[in-house]
C-alpha positions in Angstrom: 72.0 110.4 -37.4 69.6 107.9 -36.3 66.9 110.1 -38.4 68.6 110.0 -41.3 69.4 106.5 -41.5 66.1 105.4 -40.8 64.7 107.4 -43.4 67.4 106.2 -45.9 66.7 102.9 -45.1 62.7 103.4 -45.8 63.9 105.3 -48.6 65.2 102.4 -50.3 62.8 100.0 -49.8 60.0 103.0 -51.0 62.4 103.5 -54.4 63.2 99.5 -54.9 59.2 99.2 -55.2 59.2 102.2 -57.3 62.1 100.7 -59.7 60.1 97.3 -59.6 56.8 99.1 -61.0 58.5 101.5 -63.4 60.2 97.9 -64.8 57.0 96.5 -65.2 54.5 99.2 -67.3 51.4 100.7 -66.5 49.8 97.3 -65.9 51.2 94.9 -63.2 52.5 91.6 -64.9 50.0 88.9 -65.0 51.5 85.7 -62.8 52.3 82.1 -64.4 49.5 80.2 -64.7 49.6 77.1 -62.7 49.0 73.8 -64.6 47.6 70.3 -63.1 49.5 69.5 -60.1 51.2 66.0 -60.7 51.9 64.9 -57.4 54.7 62.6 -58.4 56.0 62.7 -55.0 53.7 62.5 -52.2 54.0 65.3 -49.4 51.6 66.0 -46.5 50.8 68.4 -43.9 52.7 67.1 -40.5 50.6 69.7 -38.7 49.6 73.0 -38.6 48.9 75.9 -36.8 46.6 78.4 -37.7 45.6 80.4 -34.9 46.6 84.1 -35.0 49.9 84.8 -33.1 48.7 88.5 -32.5 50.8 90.3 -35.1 53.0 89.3 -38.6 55.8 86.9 -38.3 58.9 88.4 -38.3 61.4 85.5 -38.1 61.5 82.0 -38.6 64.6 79.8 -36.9 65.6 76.5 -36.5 66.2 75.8 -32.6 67.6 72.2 -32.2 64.6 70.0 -32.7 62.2 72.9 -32.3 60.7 76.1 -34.8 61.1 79.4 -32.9 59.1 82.1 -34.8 58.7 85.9 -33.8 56.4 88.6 -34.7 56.5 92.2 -35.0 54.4 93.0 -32.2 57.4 90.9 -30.4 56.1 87.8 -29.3 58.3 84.1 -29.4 56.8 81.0 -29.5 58.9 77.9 -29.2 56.9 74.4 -31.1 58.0 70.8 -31.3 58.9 70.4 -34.8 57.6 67.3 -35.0 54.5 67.2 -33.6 53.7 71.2 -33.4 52.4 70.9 -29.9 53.6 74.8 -28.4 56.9 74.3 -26.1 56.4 78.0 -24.9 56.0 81.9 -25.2 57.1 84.9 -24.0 55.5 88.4 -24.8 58.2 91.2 -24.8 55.6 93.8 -24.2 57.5 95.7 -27.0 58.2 95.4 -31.1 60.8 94.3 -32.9 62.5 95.1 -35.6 65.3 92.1 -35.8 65.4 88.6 -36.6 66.4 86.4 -33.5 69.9 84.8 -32.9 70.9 82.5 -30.4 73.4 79.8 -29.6 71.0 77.4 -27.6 71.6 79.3 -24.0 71.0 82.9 -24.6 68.0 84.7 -27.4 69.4 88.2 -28.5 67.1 90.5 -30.5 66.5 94.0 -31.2 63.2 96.8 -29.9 61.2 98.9 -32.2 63.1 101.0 -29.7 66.5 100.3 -31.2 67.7 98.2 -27.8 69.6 94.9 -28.3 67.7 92.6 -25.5 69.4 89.4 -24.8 67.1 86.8 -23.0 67.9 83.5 -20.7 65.2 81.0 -20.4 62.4 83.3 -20.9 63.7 86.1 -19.2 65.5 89.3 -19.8 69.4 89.1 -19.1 70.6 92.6 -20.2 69.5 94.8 -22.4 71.8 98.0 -24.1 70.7 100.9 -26.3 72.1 101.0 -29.8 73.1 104.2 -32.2 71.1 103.2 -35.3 68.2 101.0 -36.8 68.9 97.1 -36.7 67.4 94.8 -39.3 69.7 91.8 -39.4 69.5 89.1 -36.5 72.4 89.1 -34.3 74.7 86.7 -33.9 75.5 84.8 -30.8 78.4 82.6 -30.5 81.8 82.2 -28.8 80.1 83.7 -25.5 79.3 87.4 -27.1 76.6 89.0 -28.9 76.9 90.7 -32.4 75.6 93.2 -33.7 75.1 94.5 -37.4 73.6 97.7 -37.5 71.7 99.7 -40.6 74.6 102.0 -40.3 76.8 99.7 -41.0 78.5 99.7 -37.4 79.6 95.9 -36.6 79.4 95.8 -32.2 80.5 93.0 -30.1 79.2 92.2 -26.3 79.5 89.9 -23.8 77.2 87.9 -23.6 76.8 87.6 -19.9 77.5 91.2 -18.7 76.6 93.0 -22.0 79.5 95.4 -21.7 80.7 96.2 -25.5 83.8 95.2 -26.3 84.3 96.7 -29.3 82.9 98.8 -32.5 83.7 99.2 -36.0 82.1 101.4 -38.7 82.3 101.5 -42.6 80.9 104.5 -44.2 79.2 103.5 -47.7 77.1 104.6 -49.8 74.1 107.4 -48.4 71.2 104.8 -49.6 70.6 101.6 -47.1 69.1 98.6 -48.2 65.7 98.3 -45.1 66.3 94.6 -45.2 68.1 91.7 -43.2 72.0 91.6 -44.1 74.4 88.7 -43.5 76.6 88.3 -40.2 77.6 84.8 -39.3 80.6 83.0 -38.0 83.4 80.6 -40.2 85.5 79.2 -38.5 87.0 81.6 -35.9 86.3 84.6 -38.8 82.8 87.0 -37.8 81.8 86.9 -41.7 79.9 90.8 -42.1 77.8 91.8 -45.8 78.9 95.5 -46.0 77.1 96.8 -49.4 78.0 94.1 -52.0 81.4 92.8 -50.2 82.0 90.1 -47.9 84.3 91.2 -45.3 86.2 88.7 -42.6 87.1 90.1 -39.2 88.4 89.2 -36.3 85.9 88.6 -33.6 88.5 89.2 -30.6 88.6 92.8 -31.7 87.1 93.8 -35.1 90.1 93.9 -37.3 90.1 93.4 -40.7 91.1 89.9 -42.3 90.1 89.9 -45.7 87.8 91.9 -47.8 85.8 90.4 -51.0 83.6 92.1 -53.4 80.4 89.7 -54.7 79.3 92.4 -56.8 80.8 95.4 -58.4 78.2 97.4 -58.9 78.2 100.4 -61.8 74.5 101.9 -61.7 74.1 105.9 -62.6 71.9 105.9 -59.9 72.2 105.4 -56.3 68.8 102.4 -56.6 71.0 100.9 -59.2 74.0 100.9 -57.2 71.7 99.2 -54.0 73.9 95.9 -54.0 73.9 95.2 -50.2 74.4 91.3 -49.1 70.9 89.8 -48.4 69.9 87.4 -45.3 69.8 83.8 -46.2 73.6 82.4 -46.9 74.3 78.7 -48.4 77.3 77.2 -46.6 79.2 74.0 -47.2 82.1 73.7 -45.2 84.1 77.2 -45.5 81.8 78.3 -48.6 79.6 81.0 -47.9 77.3 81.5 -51.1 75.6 84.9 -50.9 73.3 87.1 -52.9 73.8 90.7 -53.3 70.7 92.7 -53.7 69.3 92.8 -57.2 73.1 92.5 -58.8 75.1 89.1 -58.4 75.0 85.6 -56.9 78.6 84.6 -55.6 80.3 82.0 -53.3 83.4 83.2 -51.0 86.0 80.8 -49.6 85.6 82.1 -45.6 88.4 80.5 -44.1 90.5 82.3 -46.9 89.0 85.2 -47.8 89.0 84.4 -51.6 86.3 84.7 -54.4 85.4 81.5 -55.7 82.6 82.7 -58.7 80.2 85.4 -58.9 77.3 85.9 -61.6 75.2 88.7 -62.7 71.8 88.1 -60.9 68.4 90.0 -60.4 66.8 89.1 -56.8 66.5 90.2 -53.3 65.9 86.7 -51.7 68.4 84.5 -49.5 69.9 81.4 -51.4 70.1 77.7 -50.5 71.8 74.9 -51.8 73.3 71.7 -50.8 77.1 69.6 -51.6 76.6 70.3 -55.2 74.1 73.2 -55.9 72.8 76.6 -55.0 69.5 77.5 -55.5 67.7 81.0 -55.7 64.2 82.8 -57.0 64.9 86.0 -58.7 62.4 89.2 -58.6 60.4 88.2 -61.7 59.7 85.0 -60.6 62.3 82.8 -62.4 63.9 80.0 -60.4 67.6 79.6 -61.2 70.1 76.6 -59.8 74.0 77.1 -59.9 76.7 74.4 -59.9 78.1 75.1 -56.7 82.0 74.8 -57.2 81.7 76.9 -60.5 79.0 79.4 -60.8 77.7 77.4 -64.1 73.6 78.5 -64.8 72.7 74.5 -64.6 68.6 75.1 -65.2 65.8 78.3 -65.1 62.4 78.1 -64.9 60.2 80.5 -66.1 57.2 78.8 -65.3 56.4 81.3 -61.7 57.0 84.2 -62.7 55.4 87.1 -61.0 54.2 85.0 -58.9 55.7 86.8 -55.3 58.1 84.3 -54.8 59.7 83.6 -51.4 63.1 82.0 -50.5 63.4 78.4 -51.3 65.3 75.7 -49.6 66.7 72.6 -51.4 65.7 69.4 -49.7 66.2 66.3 -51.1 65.5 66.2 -54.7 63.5 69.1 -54.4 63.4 73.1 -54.8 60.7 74.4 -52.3 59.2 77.7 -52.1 56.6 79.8 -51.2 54.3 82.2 -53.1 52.1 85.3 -52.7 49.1 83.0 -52.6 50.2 80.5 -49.9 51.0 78.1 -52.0 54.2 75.8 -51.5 55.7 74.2 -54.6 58.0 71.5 -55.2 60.0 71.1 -57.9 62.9 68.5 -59.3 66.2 69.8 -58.6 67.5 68.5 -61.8 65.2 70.0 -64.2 62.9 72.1 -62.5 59.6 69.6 -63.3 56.9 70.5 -60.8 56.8 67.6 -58.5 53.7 68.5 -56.2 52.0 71.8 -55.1 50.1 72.3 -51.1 48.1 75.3 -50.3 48.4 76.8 -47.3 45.8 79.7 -45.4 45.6 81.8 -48.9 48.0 84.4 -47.7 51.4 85.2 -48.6 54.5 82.5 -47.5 56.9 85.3 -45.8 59.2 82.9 -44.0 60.8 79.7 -44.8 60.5 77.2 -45.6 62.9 75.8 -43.0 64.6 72.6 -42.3 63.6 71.1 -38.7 64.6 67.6 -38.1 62.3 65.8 -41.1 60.2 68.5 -41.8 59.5 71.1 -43.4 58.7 74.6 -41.5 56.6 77.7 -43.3 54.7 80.6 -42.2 52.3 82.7 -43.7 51.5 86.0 -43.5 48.0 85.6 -41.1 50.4 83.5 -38.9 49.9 80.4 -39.9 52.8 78.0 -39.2 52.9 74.6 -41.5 55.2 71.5 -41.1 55.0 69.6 -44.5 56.8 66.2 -44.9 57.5 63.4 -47.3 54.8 60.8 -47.0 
């Protein structure tokens, strides 16, 4: 089984890329040609650090007042988000294929070797095999460790003893998406992405709550019908906005299990947002901003396309994101109006940027880690 789902879930990564090219002709689309940067509103570089970490970042958390990043090769390195100076590291001696979760006591990842490893200051608490590939960070809160896995198997442990305390599978569709899903906590509901649903369970045992499809996918293919939740939720209060791989945008009511809007949309990055927006970068390039309570298209941009874009955040009045180039552009939330433009080492943004205290947190492809600020 393990076989098969690995190769299912490189398989759909392989024909997404295929599906992007056949979309876009023989030649690759040119990108957006950048204009003169305004710099209407003054940002800086807070600090930086460029020195290679000894592999590509992986992950990219917020952890209190500090950025903990991880790479591939598996090494964690805990900064000060406001001055940068290193906090600490730890070398697992092994890869990883996860994100990291954590609830401020314990670190739970997951091996190149497909074992969940939950750390305590540094060290190694417990560690447990699991069944099947395992993309998506787990999620640690309420004193146990989740777990959502490519198969689509949800897994609880204790945290302290890491005795499993429960399992529960959904069969779906033979093609996986190979990229972070959605598992977070509302309330006292575990909140799971299975394919293009939002499912509610209970965390006590794994039961069902409620059961919410984002997207309802109708492809003649089994690419088209790829529509898993991607990583990268915006919440406000019992809202859970989501995307749904290269199909909708949507927001769910998680204390209810109730659809508040979805929308046809074309991406494969998180979404952010704040009290009245939601903000997202589709696969062309196009920037897109949704009213928040309604689903209502309130601007897009055109003016990046093809451009590689990352994630964005919203933070204050701006849209930030990343680009294939390193760059990092701001731009109004109102209108979309370029507002400033940084440059970072020259190589791709891959994760964040990320709210830490004041600043802002980003890391490039070569390792580079950037703090940017207001000045």
């Amino acid at each position: 089984m393990l076989r098969g789902l690995q190769r299912s879930a490189v398989l759909s990564a392989a024909l997404f890329f295929l599906f992007l090219s056949a979309c876009s002709g023989p030649e690759k689309p040119k990108p957006a040609s950048l204009g003169a940067n305004p710099a209407s509103v003054a940002v800086r570089v807070v600090w930086s650090n460029t020195q290679s970490l000894g592999g590509e970042p992986i992950d990219l958390k917020v952890d209190g007042a500090n950025a903990l990043l991880a790479t591939k090769a598996g090494r964690l390195v805990s900064w000060s988000g406001t001055t940068g100076a290193e906090n600490w590291r730890v070398d697992l001696g092994v890869g990883i294929t996860s994100g990291l979760g954590g609830d401020g006591t314990r670190l739970a990842l997951v091996t190149q070797g497909n074992e969940l490893l939950v750390l305590e200051q540094g060290k190694e608490a417990w560690r447990t095999k699991m069944q099947a590939m395992v993309l998506t960070a787990p999620l640690v809160a309420g004193g146990r460790v989740f777990v959502l896995a490519g198969d689509r198997a949800i897994s609880a442990f204790d945290a302290v003893t890491g005795q499993r305390l429960w399992q529960q599978q959904r069969t779906g569709e033979p093609l996986i998406l190979g990229q972070a899903g959605l598992l977070a906590a509302v309330g006292d509901t575990l909140v799971v992405g299975l394919g293009g649903r939002l499912v509610g369970l209970n965390p006590q045992n794994g039961s069902t709550r409620w059961d919410v499809a984002v997207a309802n996918v109708r492809g003649t293919n089994e690419v088209e019908r790829l529509a898993d939740i991607v990583a990268g939720s915006s919440r406000q209060g019992s809202a859970v906005c989501v995307r749904a791989f290269q199909a909708a945008v949507g927001c769910v009511d998680g204390a209810a299990g109730r659809l508040l809007w979805t929308r046809t949309a074309n991406g494969f990055t998180g979404l952010s947002g704040d009290a009245t927006v939601v903000v997202g970068t589709e696969a062309d390039g196009r920037l897109r901003v949704w009213q928040r309570t309604s689903g209502e298209v309130l601007w897009t941009s055109e003016n990046f396309r093809f451009r590689g874009l990352g994630a964005p955040v919203a933070w204050g009045r701006s849209m930030v994101f990343g680009d294939g180039e390193g760059l990092v552009h701001f731009v109004d939330l109102r209108d979309g109006t370029l507002l400033n433009r940084l440059a970072t080492d020259g190589s791709a943004v891959t994760l964040g940027p990320i709210v830490v205290g004041k600043n802002l947190v980003l890391a490039t492809q070569r390792g580079g880690l950037y703090a940017l600020a207001y000045d």
